[in-house]
N, C-alpha and C positions, 0 to 999 in steps of 0.2 A: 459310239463315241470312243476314238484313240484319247493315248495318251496327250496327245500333241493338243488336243479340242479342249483339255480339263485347265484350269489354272493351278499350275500344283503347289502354288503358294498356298494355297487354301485348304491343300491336307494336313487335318492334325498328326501330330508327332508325339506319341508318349513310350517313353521305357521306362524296362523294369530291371534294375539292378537288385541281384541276389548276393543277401554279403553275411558272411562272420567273421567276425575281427578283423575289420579292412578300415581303421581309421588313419593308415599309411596311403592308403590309393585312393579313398571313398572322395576327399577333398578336390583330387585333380578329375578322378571322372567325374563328377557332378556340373567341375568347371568348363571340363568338356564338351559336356551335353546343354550346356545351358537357352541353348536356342531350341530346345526342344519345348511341345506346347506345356507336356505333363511328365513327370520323371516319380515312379514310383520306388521304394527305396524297400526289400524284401528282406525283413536280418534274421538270421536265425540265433536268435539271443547271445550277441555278440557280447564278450567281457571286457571290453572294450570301450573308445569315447563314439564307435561308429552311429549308433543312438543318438547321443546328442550331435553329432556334425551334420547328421540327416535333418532333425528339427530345427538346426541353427541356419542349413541352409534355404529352408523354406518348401520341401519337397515331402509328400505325402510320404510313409513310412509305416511300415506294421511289423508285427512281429510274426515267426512262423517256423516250426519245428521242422528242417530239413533232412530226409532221408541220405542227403549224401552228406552230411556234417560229420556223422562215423567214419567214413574215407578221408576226410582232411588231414584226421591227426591220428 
């Protein structure tokens, strides 16, 4: 079976944004992506409002100690 045989309306779509301290951009790519089926939202204990804009906009969200968080700053 090609691609061309499959209805590709019917694949799911889920991303995973990786964020700390991103409540400057976290708003428009969420809006971004909004036609997507599942948008998981990955923070590495942001100080920030990135937490609540994730649970405000309705998108699964966890928390998670990122090894490249030392390289940011």
């Amino acid at each position: 079976m090609t691609l061309a045989d499959k209805n590709l309306t019917s694949i799911p779509v889920t991303v995973i944004i990786f964020t700390l301290d991103e409540e400057v951009n976290l708003p428009g790519s969420l809006q971004s992506i909004a036609w997507c089926d599942d948008v998981i939202v990955v923070d590495s204990f942001s100080h920030d409002r990135t937490k609540e804009i994730s649970h405000s906009a309705g998108v699964r969200s966890e928390e998670h100690t990122s090894e490249l968080q030392s390289l940011r700053h």
